[in-house]
Each structure stands twice: as structure tokens, then as C-alpha cells.
C-alpha positions as CSV (number, residue, x, y, z in Angstrom):
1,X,28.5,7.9,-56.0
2,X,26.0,9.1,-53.1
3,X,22.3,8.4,-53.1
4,X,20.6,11.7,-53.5
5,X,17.5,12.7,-52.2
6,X,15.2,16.3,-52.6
7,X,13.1,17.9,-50.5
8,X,11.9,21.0,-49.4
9,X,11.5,22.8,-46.0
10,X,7.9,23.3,-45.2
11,X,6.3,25.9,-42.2
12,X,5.6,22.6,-39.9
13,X,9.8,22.1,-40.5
14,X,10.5,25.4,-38.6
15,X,10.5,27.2,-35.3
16,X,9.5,30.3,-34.8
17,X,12.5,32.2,-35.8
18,X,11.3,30.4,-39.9
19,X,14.4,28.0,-38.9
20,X,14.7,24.3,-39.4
21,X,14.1,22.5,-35.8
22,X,17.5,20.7,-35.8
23,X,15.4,17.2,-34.9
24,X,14.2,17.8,-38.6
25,X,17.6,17.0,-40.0
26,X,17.5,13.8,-38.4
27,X,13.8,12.9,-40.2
28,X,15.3,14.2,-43.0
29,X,19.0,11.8,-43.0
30,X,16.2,9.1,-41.7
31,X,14.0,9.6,-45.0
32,X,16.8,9.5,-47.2
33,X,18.4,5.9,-45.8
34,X,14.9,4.0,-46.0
35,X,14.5,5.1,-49.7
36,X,18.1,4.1,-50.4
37,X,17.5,0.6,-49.3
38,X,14.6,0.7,-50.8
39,X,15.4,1.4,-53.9
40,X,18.5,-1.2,-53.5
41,X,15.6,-3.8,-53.1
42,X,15.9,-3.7,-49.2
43,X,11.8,-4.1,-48.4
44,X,12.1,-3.6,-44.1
45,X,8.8,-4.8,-43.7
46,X,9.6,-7.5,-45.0
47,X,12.8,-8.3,-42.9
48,X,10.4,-7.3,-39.9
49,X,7.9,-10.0,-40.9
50,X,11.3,-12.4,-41.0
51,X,12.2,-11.8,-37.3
52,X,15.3,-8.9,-38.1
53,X,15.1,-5.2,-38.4
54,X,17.7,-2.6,-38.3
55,X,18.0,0.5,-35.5
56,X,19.8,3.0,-34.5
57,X,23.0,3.1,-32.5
58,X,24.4,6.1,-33.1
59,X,24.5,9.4,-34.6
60,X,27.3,11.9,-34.8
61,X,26.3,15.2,-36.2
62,X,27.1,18.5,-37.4
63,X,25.2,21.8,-37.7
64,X,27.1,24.3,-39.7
65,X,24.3,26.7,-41.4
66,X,21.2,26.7,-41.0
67,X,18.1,25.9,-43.2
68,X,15.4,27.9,-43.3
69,X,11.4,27.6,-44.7
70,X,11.0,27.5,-48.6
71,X,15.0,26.2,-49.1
72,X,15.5,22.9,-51.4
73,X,17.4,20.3,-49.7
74,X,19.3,17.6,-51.1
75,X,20.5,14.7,-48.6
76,X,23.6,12.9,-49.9
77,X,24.4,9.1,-48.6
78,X,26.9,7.3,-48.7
79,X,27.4,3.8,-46.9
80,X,30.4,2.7,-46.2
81,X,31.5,-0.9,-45.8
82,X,29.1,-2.8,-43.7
83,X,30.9,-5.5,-41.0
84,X,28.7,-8.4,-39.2
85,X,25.8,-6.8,-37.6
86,X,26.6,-3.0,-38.6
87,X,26.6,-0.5,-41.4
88,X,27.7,3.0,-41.0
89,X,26.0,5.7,-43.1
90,X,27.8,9.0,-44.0
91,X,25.0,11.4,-44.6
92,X,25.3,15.4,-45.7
93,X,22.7,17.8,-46.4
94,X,23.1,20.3,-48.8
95,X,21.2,23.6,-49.9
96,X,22.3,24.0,-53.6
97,X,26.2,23.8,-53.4
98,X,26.5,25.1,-49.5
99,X,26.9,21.9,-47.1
100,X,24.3,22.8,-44.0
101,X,24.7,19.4,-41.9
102,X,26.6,15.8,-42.0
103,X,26.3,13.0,-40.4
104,X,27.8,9.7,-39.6
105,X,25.1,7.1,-38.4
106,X,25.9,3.7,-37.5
107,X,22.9,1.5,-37.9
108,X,22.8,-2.2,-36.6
109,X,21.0,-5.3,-37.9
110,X,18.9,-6.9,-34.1
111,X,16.1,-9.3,-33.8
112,X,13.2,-8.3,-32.7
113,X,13.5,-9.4,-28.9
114,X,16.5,-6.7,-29.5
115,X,19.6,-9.0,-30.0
116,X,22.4,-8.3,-32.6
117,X,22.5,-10.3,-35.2
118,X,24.1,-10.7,-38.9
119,X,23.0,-8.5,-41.9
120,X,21.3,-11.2,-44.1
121,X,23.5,-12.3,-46.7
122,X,20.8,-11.5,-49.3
123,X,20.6,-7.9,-47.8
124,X,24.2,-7.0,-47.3
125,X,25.0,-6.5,-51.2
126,X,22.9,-3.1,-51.1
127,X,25.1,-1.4,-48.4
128,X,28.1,-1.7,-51.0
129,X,28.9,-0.5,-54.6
């Protein structure tokens, strides 16, 4: 069953044209993984102050409609199965029952000199079930 979370587009979320900026979606798909593993137990500032964080590798994403100022968003996650260093988040926004923009987003456990390293055993469990 997917994480879900809410929010709604707001003026400074929008061009010109009233039109979500399409680097929004990625604060928004952002927002929603750090209060999924947040809620799973996962504090980051804690794994920061233990020497091992988690970034950003990649993101493959689609735009099919766009959102717009006022709309009520829903971000839907799913993480699939992590392996050694890497978990792979499949992340789709919706606008009631119309899907807007999906992602896939492969996030990576590193120390903080910036080498890959293992997902701590005691964090892995809340990238599964």
C-alpha cells in the first residue's frame, strides 16, 4: 500500500501561465520520501550526526498533465526492494483520480566524505513492507 501525502498548489508553486514550475514536482516527490521515512522511524539527522546520509542518484520522470494553482495533490510512494547501498522509490502524483506525474528515484546510502556505503541494518526494515 503506497504512502500518501496532501498538499496543495500555492501562487509561489506556479509560473506565470498559473502552472506548476515542473522543478516543483520534484520538491513535492522530495517532501513526500522524508515524511515516509519519517514516519517509518527513519530520523536523517540523526544518521547525519552518525557519519551516513542518503542522496540522490537519479530521477526518471514523467509529465503527463499539468497542475495548476488551487489543485489538491496527493503524492503516492512506493519503495521497492532496497539492495546494499540503494533504494529505488516509485513516486506518482495525483490530482483526485487523474495521474499528473511519476517518478522512479533511486536514492543511495554515502558517508559524508561522499562514499557508498550499506543501508544500516537498523534502517533498512523501513524501505520494505
Amino acid at each position: 500500500m503506497p504512502h500518501r501525502y496532501r498538499l496543495r498548489v500555492y501562487y509561489e508553486d506556479t509560473d506565470f501561465a498559473g502552472i506548476v514550475y515542473y522543478a516543483n514536482y520534484l520538491k513535492y516527490i522530495e517532501r513526500a520520501r522524508s515524511e515516509f521515512v519519517r514516519q517509518r522511524g527513519v530520523d536523517q539527522a540523526d544518521m547525519k550526526a552518525h557519519g551516513v546520509v542518503f542522496v540522490v542518484r537519479r530521477v526518471e520522470a514523467d509529465y503527463m498533465i499539468a497542475a495548476t494553482y488551487g489543485d489538491e495533490l496527493e503524492v503516492r510512494t512506493v519503495w521497492l526492494a532496497p539492495t546494499g547501498v540503494r533504494v529505488v522509490a516509485k513516486q506518482e502524483i495525483y490530482r483526485g483520480d487523474q495521474l499528473i506525474f511519476t517518478a522512479l528515484v533511486t536514492v543511495v546510502c554515502m558517508t559524508l566524505d561522499g562514499r557508498p556505503t550499506r543501508i544500516p541494518a537498523d534502517i533498512r526494515p523501513a524501505f520494505t513492507g
